[in-house]
N, C-alpha and C positions, 0 to 999 in steps of 0.2 A: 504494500500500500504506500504512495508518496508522499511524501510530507513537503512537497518544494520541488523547485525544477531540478530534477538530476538529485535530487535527497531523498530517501526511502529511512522507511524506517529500521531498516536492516544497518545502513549507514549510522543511523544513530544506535542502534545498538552495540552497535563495533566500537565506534567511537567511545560511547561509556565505558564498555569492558575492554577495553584498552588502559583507557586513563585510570578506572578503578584496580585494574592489576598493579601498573603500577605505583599507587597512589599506595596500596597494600603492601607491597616486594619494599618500600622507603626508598625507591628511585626518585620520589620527587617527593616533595613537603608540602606542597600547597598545590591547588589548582582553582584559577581562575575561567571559566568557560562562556563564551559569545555563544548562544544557538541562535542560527536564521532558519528560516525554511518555510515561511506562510505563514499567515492569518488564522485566525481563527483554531476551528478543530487540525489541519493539519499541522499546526504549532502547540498544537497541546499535545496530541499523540507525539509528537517528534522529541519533545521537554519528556514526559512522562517515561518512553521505551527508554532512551539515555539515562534518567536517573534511576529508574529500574536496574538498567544491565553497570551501571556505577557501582551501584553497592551493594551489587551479587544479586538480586531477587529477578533477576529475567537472563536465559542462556540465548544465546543470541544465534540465530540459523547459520550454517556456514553456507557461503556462497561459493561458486564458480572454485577452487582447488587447485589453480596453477598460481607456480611462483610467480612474483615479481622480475623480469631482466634484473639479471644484476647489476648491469649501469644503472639501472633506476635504483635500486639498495645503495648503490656505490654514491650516487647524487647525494640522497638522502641522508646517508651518514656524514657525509661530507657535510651538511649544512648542518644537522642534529647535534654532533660534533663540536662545534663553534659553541652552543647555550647552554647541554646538556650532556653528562655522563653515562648515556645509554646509548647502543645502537639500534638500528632498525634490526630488525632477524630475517 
């Protein structure tokens, strides 16, 4: 279901249980979070899946199974790299 152009709710749930894992692991101390994504109901569902899959109480569907190019990882840690002590996997 969408929550926004090119945003699903799947997106928001990755996104929470991304930043809730590491927020857990003490990779990071703090987390400040922007969500956009629409108006009305599809910014509530879009708020609501994310803080769900944040603090464990929603498992979030896995999508599509292929890796990332590793220049794209290779990018990514490159910039990750510069603010933060973690890499991409």
């Amino acid at each position: 279901m969408g929550c926004g152009e090119g945003v699903t709710e799947e997106t928001y749930c990755s996104y929470g249980e991304l930043l809730g894992r590491l927020l857990l692991e003490g990779r990071v101390r703090a987390l400040i979070t922007v969500l956009e994504g629409g108006y009305g109901d599809n910014l509530r569902r879009g708020i609501r899946v994310y803080s769900e899959a944040l603090i464990g109480l929603r498992e979030c569907r896995r999508v599509g199974g292929r890796a990332p190019p590793s220049s794209v990882v290779r990018g990514l840690n490159s910039v990750v790299s510069r603010y933060w002590s973690f890499e991409v996997a």
